[in-house]
C-alpha positions in Angstrom: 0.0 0.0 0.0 0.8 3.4 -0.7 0.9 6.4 2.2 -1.6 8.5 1.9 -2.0 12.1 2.1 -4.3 13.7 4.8 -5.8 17.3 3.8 -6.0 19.7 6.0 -9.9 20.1 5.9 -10.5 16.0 6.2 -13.0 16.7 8.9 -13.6 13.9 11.1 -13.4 10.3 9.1 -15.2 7.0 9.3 -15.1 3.1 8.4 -17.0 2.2 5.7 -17.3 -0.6 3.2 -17.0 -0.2 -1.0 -19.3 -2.5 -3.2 -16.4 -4.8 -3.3 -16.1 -5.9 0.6 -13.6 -3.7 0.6 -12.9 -1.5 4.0 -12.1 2.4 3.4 -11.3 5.0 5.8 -13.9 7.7 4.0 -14.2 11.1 5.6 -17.4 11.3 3.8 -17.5 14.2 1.3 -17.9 13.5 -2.0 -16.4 15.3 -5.4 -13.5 17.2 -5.0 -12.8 16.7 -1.1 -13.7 13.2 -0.8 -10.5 10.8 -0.3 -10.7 7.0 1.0 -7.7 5.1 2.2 -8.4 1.5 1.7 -7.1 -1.2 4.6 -6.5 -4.7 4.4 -9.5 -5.7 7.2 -11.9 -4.0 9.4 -9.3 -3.8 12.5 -6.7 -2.1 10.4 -9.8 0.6 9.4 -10.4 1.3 12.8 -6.4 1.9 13.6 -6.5 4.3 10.8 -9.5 5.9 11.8 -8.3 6.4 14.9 -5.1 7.8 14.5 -6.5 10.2 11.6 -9.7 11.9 13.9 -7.4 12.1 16.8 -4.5 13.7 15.0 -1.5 11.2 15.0 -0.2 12.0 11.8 2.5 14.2 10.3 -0.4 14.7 7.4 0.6 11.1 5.6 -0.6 8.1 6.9 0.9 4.6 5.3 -1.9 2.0 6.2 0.8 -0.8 5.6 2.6 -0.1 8.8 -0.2 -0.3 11.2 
């Protein structure tokens, strides 16, 4: 996986699911401002969650290493 870049205005994020089982970390916009990080399993979501709405990043996050 990838590291990720967290924008500034991400807002507070949440776990969701894609139409292919797939578990995101969406911070729910859509268009322009919408990202999604995808994880490997729902545990791995939450970590990233987690870490992004409480501010534990240096504004990149590498899902990989959690």
């Amino acid at each position: 996986m990838a590291i990720h870049k967290i924008p500034q205005n991400a807002g507070k994020v949440r776990v969701a699911v894609t139409s292919g089982n797939t578990w995101v970390v969406w911070n729910g916009k859509q268009g322009r401002y919408e990202f999604k990080i995808p994880c490997k399993d729902r545990k791995q979501a939450e970590l990233v969650a987690r870490m992004i709405n409480s501010g534990q990043h240096n504004g990149e996050i590498d899902p990989k290493m959690m």
